[in-house]
Backbone as CSV, one residue per row, in Angstrom:
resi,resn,N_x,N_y,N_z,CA_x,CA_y,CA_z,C_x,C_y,C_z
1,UNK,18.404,9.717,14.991,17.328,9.055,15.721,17.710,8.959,17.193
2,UNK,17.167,9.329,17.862,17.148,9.246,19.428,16.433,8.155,20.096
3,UNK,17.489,7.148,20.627,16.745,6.237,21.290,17.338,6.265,23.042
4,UNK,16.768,5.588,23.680,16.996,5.876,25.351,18.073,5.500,25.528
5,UNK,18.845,4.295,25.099,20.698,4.219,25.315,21.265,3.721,24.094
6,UNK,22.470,3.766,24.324,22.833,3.120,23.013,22.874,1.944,22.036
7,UNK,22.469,1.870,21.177,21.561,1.266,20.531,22.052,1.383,18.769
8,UNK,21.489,0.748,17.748,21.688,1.216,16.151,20.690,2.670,16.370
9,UNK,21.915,3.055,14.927,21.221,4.283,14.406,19.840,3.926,13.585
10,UNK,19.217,5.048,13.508,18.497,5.223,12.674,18.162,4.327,11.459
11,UNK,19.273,4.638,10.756,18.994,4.063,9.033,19.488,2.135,9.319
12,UNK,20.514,1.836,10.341,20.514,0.749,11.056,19.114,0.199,10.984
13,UNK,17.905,0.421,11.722,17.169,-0.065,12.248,16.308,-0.442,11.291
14,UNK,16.140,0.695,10.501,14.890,0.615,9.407,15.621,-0.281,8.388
15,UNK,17.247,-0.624,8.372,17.967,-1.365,7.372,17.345,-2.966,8.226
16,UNK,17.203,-3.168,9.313,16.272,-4.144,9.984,15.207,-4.316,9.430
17,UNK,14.561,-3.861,9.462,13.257,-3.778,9.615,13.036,-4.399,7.777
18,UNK,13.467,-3.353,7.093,13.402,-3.697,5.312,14.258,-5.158,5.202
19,UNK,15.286,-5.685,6.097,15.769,-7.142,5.746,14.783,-8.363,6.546
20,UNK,14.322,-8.109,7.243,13.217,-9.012,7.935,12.305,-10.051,6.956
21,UNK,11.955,-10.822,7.466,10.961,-11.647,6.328,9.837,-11.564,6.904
22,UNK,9.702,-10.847,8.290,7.688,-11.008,8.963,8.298,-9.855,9.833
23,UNK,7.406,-8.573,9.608,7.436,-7.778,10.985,6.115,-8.060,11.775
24,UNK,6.300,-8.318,12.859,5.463,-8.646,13.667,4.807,-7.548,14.988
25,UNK,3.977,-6.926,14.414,2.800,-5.822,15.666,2.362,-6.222,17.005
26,UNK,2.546,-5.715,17.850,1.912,-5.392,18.608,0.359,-4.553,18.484
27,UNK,-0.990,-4.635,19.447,-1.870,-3.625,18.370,-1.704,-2.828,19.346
28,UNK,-2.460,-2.982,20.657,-2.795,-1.508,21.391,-1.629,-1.192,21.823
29,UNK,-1.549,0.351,21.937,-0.531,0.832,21.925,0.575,1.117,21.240
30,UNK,0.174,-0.352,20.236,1.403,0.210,19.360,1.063,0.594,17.807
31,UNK,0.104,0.110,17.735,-1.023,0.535,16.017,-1.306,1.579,16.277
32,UNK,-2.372,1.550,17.631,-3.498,2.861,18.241,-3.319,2.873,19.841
33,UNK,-3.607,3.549,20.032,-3.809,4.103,21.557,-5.520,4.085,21.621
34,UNK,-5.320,2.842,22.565,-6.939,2.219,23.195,-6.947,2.686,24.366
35,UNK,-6.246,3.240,25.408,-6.022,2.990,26.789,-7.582,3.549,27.155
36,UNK,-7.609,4.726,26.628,-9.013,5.543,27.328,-10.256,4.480,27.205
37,UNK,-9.930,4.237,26.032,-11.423,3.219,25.646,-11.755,1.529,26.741
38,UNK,-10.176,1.244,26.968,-10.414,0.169,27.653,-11.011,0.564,28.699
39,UNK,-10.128,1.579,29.433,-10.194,1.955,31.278,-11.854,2.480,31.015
40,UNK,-12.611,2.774,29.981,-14.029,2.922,30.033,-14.585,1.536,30.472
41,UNK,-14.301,0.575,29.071,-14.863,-0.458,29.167,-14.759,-1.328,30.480
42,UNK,-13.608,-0.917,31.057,-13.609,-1.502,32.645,-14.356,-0.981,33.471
43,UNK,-14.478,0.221,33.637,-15.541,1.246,34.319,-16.980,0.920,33.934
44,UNK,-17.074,0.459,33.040,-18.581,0.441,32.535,-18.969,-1.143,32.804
45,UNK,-18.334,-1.758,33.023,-18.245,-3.547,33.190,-17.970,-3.581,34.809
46,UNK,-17.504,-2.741,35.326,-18.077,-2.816,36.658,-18.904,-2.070,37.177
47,UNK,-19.600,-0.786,36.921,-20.354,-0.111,36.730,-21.871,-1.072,36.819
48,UNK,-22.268,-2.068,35.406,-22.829,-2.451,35.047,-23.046,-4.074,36.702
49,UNK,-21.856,-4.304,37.228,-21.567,-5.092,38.181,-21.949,-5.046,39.790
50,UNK,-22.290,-3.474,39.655,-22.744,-2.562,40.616,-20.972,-2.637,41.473
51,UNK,-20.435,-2.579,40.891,-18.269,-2.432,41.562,-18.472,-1.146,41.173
52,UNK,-16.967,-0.641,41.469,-16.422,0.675,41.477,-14.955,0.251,40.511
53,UNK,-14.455,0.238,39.425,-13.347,0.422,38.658,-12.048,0.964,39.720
54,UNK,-12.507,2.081,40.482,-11.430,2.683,40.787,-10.808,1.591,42.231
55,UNK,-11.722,0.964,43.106,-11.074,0.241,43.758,-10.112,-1.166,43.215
56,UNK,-10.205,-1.133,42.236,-9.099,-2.304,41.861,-8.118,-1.724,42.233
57,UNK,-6.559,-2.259,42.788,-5.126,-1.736,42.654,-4.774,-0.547,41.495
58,UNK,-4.204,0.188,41.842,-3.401,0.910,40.875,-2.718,0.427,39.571
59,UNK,-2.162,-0.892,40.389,-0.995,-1.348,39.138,-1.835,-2.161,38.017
60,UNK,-2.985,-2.618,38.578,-3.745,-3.351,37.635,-4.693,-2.106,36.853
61,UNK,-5.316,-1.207,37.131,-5.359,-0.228,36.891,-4.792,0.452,35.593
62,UNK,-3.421,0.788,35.958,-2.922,1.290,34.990,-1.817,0.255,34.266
63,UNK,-1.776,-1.164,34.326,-0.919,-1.911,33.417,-1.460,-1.899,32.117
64,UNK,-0.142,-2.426,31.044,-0.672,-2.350,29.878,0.034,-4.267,29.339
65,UNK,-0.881,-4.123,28.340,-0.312,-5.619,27.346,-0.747,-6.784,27.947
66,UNK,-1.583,-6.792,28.961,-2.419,-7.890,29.259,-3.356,-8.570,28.664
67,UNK,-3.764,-9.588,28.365,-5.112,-10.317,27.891,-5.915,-9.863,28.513
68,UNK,-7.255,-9.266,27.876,-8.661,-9.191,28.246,-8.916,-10.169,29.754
69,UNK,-9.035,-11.345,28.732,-9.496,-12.367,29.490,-9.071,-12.867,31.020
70,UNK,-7.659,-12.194,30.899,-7.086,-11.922,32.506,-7.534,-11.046,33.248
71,UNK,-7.380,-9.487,32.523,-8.438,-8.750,33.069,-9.534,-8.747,33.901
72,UNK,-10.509,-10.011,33.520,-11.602,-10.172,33.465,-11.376,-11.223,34.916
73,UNK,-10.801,-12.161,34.901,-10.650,-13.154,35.879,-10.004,-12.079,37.377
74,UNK,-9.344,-11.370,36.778,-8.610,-10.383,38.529,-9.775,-9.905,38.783
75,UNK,-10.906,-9.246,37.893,-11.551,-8.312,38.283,-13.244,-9.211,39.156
76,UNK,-13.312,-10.121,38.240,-14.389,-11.031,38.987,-13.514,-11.678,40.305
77,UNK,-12.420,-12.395,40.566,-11.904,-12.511,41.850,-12.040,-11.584,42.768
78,UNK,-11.427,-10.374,42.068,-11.207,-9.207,43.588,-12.571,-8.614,43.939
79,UNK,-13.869,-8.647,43.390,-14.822,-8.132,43.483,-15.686,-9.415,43.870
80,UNK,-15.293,-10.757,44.020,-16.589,-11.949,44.198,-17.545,-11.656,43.125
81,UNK,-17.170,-11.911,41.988,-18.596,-11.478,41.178,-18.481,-13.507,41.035
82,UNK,-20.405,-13.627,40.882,-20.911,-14.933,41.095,-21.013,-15.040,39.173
83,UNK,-20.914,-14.224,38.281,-21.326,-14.341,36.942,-20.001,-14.981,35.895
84,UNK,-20.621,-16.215,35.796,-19.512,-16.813,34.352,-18.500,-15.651,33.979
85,UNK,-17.572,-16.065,33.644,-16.515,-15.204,33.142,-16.492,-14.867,31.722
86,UNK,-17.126,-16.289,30.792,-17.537,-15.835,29.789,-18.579,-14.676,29.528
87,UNK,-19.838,-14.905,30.143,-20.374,-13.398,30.355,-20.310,-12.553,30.608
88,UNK,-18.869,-12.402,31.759,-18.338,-10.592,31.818,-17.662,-10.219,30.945
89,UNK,-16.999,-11.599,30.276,-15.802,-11.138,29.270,-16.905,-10.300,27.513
90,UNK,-18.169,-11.155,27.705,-19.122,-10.640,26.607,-19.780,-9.154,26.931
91,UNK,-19.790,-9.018,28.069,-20.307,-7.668,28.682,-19.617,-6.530,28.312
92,UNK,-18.346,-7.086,28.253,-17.274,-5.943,28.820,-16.731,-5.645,27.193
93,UNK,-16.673,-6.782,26.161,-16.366,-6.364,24.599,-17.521,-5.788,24.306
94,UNK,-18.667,-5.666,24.325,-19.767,-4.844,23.896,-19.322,-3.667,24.411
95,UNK,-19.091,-2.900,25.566,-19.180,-2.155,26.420,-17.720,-1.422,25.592
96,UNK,-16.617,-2.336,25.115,-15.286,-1.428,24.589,-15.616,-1.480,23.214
97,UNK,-16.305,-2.201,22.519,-17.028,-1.862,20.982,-17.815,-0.845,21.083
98,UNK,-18.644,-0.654,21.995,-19.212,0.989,21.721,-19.024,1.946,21.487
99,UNK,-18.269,1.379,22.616,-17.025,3.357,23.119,-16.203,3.295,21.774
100,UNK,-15.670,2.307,20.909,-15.165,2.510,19.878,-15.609,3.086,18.623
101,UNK,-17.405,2.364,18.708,-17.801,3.156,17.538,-18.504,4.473,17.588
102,UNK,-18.317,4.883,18.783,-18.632,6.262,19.178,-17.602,7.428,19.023
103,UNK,-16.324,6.587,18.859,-15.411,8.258,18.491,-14.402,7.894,17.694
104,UNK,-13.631,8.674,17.206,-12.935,8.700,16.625,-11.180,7.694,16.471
105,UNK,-11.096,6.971,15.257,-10.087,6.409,15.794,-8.546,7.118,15.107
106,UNK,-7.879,7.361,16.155,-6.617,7.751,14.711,-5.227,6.498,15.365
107,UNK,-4.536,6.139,14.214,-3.326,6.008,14.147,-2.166,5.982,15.145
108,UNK,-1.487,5.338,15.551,-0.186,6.554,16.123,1.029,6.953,15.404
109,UNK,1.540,7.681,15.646,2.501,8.534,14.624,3.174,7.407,13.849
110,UNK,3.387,7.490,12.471,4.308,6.870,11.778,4.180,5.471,11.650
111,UNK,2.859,5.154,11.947,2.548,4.046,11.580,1.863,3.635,10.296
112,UNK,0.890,4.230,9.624,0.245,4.410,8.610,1.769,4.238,7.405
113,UNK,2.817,5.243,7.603,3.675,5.286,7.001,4.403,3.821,6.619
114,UNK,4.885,3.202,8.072,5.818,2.040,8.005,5.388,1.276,7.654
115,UNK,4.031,1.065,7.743,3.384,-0.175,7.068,3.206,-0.127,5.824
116,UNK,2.788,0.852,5.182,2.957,1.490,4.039,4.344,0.705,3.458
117,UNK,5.258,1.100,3.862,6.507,1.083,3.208,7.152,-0.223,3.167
118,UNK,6.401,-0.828,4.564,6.937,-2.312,4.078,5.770,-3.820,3.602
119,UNK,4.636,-2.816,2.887,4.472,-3.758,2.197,4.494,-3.403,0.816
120,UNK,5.062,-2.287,0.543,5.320,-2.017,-1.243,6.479,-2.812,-0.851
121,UNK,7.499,-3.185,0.309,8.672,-3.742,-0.591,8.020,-5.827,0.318
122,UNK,6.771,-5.767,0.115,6.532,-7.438,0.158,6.983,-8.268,1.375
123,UNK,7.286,-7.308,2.456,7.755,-7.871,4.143,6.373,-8.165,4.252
124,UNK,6.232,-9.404,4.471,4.909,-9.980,5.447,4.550,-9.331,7.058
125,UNK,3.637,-9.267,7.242,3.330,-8.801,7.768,2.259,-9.378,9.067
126,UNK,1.959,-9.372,10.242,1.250,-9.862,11.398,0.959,-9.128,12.467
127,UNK,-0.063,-9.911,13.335,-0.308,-8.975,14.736,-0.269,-9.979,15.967
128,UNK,0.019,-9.605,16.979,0.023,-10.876,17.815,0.057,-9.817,18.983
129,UNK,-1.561,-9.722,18.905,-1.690,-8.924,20.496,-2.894,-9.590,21.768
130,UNK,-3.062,-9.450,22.700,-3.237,-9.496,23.732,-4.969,-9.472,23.507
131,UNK,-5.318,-8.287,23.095,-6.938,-7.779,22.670,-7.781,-8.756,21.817
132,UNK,-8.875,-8.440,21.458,-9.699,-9.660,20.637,-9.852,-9.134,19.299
133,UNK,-9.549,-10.255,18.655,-9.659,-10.531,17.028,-11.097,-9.581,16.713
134,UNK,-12.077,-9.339,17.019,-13.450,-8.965,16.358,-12.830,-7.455,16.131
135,UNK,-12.538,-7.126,17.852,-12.089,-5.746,17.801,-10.962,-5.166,16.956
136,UNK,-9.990,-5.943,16.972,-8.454,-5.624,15.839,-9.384,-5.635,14.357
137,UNK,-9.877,-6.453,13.888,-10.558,-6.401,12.837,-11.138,-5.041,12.775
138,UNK,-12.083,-4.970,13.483,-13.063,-4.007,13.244,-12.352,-2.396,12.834
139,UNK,-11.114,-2.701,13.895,-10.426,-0.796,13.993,-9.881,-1.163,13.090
140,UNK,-9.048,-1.816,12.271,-7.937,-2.164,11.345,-8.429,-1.958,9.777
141,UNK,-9.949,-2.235,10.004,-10.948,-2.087,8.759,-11.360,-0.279,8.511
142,UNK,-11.251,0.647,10.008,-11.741,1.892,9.860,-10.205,2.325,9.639
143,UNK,-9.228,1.805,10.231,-7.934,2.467,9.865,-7.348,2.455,8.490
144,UNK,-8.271,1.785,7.571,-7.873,1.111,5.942,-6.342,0.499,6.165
145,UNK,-6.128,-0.199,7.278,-4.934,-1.328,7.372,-5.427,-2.630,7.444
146,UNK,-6.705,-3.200,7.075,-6.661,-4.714,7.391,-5.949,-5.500,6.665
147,UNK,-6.093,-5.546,5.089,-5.577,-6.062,4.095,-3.757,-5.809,4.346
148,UNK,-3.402,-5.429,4.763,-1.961,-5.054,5.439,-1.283,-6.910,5.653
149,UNK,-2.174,-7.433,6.590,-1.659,-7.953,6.997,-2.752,-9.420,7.146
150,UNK,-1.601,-10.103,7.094,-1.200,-11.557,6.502,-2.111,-12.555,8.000
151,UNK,-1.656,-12.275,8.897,-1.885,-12.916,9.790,-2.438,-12.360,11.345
152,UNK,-3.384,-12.328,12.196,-4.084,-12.176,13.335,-4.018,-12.909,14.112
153,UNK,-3.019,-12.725,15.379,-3.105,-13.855,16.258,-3.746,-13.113,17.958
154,UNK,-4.727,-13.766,18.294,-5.334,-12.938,19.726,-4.665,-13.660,20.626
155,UNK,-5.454,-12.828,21.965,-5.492,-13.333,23.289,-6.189,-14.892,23.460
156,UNK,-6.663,-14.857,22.858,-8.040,-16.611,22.818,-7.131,-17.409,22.361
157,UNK,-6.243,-17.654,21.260,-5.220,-18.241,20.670,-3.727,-18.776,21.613
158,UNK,-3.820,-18.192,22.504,-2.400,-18.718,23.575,-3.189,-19.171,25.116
159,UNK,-2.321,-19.595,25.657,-2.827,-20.336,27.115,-1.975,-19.084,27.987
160,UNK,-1.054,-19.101,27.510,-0.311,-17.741,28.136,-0.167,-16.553,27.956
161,UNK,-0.716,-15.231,28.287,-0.243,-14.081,27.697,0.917,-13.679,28.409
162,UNK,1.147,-12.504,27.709,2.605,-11.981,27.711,2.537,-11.863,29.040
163,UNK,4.296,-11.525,29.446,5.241,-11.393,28.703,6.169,-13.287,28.502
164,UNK,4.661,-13.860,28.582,5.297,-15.608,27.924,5.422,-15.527,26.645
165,UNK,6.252,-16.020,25.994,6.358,-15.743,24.199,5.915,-16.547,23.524
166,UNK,4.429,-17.294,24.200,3.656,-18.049,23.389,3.004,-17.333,22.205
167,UNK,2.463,-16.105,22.238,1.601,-15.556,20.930,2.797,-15.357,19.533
168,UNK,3.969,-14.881,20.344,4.986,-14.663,19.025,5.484,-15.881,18.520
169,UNK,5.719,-16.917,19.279,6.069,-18.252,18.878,4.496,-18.819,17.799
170,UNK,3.773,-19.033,18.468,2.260,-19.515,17.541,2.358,-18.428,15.924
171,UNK,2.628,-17.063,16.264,2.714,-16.600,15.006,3.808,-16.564,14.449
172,UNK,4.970,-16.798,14.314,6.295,-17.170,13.304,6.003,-18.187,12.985
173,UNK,5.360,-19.307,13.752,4.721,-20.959,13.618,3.471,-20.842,12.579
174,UNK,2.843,-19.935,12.624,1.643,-19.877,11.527,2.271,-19.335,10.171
175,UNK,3.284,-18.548,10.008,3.916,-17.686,9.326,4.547,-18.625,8.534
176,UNK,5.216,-19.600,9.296,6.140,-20.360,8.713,7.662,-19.381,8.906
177,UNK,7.819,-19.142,9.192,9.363,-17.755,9.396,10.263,-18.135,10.842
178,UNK,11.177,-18.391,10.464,12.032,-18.696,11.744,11.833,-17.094,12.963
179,UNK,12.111,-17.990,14.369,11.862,-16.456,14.828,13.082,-15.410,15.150
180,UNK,13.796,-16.086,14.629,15.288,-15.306,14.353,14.976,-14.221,12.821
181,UNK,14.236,-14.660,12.376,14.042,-13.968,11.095,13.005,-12.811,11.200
182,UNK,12.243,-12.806,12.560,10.879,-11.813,12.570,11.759,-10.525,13.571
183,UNK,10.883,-9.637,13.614,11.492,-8.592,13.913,9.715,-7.938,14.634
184,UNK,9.850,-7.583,15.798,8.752,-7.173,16.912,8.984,-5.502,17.099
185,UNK,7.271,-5.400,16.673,7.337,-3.875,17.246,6.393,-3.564,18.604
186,UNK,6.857,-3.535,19.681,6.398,-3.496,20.695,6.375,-2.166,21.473
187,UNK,4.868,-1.973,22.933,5.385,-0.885,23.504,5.470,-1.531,24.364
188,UNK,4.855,-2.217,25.655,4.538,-2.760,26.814,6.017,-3.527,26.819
189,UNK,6.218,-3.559,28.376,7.538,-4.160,29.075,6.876,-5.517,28.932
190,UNK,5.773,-6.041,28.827,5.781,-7.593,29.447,5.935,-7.937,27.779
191,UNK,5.184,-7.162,26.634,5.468,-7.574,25.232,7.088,-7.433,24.577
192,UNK,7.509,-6.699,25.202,9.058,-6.786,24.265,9.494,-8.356,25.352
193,UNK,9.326,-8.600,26.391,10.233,-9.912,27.729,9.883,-10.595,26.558
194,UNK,8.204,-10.707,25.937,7.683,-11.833,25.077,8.190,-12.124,23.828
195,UNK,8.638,-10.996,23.189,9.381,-11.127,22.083,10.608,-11.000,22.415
196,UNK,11.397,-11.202,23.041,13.054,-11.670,23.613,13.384,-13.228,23.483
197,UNK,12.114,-13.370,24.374,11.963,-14.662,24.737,11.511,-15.998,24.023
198,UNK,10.990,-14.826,22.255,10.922,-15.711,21.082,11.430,-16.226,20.755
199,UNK,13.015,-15.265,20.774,14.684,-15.330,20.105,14.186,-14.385,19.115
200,UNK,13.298,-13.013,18.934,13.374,-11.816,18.125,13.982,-10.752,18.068
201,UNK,14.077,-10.095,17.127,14.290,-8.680,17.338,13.082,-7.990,17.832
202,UNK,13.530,-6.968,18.634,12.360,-5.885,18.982,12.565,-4.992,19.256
203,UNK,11.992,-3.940,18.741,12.031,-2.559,18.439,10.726,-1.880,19.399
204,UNK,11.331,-1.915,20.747,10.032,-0.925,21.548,9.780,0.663,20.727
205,UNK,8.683,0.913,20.881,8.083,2.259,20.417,7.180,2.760,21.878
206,UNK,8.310,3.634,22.445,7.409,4.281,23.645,6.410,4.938,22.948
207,UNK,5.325,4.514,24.036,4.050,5.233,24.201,3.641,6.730,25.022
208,UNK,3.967,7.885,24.592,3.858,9.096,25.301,2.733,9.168,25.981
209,UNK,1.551,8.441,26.053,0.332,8.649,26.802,0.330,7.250,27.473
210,UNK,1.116,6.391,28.223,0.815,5.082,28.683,0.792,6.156,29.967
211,UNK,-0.365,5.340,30.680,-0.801,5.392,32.279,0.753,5.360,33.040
212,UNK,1.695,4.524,32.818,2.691,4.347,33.824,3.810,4.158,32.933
213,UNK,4.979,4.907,32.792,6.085,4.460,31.432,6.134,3.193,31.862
214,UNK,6.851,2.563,30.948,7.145,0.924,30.590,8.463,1.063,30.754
215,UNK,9.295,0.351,31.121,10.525,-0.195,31.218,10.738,-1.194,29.976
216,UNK,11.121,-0.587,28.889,11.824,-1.279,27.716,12.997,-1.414,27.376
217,UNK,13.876,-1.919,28.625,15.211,-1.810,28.354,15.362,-3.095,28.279
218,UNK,14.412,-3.645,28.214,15.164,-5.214,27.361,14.816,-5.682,25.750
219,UNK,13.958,-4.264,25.112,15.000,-4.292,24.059,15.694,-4.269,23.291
220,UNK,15.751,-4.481,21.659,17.371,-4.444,21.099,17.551,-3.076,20.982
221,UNK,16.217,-2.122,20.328,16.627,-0.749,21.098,15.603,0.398,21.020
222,UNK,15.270,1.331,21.593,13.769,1.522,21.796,13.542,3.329,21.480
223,UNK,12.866,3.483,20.707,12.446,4.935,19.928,11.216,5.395,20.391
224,UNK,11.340,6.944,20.100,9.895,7.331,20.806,8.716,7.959,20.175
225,UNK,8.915,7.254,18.454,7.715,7.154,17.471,8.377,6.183,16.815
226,UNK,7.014,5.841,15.782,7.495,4.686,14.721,8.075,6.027,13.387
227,UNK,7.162,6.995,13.763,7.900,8.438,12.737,9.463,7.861,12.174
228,UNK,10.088,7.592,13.336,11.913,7.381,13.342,11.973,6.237,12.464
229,UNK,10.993,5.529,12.190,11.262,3.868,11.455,10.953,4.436,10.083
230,UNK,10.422,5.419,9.772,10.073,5.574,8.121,11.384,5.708,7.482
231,UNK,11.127,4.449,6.151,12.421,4.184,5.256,12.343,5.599,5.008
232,UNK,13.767,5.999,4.712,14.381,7.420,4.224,15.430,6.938,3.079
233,UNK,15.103,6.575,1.549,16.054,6.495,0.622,17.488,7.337,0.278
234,UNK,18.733,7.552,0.658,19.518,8.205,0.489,19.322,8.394,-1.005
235,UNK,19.829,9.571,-1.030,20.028,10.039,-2.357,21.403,10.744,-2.612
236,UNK,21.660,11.142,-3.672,23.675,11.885,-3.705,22.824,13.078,-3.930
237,UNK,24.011,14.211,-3.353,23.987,15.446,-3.551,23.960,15.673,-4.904
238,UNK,23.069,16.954,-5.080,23.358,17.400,-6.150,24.772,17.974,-6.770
């Protein structure tokens, strides 16, 4: 297994992952790759604003693992928009529910698998991302992963999003699971600070299509599919 420095091997990690009592998700980015669909729904929510998407900053632009709802507050600030925030924030989930049920959703590598594998062996299971509950539902239901998992914690649910480790704390706290005992699969630099800062393990999974790489060197050690996490049973030679 190839990870960016040194770090556990391979069968190490996934020996993690199978001793854990809650693995805990990240979604976008790390379930599915939303990026295109959001940077629409931003385009189309200012579009709809009579703004231009592309004059926001770059870095806001292309960051990842933010709350919506922050989103939404930079983008009505930097533009003076006079409209409730609740109503852009309703504008703008219609506008990324469309674009969702208009194409196709797939997977990212080796995920279908790991989840797979750790709930035949009864690891509980959670999500504690940034995005909104209707939407995680909705893709999680076309991905045949909802029933997967135990627990849904959003962006609406914390006062802080990442990389504060309020969402991972609220979910080991809903879980009941010490957070020494959960184990984080993250891509975004501000989501692994958040799960550090739980007292977790976390297992970044670079994202080959993120707008801007992430700096995941904080943490415990970081692979560039979940492919690398699929249990592999040793067996003896014949």
């Amino acid at each position: 297994m190839r990870a960016e420095r040194r770090g556990p091997s391979g069968a190490d990690v996934s020996t993690r992952l199978r001793s854990a009592t809650a693995v805990i998700f990240d979604f976008d980015e790390t379930i599915i790759d939303l990026e295109r669909q959001h940077t629409a729904a931003h385009e189309a929510l200012c579009g709809a604003m009579g703004a231009e998407f592309a004059r926001m900053p770059e870095s806001f632009r292309k960051s990842s693992g933010r709350r919506i709802i922050d989103d939404i507050r930079d983008m009505r600030a930097h533009f003076d928009w006079s409209a409730p925030e609740e109503e852009l924030f309703a504008m703008r989930q219609q506008f990324f529910d469309d674009v969702c049920a208009r194409g196709e959703l797939v997977a990212m590598p080796g995920v279908i698998d790991v989840i797979r594998d750790l709930r035949e062996r009864g690891i509980t299971m959670a999500i504690a991302s940034s995005a909104v509950r209707s939407s995680i539902e909705t893709i999680l239901i076309r991905l045949g992963l909802r029933d997967a998992f135990t627990l849904i914690v959003d962006g609406s649910e914390v006062t802080n999003g990442k990389p504060d480790p309020e969402a991972y704390l609220v979910t080991a706290r809903k879980l009941g699971v010490p957070p020494a005992e959960c184990v984080v699969l993250e891509d975004s630099n501000v989501g692994v600070l958040a799960a550090k800062r739980a007292g977790m393990y976390c297992i970044a999974v670079r994202n080959p299509h993120a707008q801007i790489r992430q700096d995941l060197d904080a943490a415990d050690v970081v692979v560039d599919s979940m492919s690398q996490l699929v249990f592999r049973e040793s067996r003896p030679s014949p």
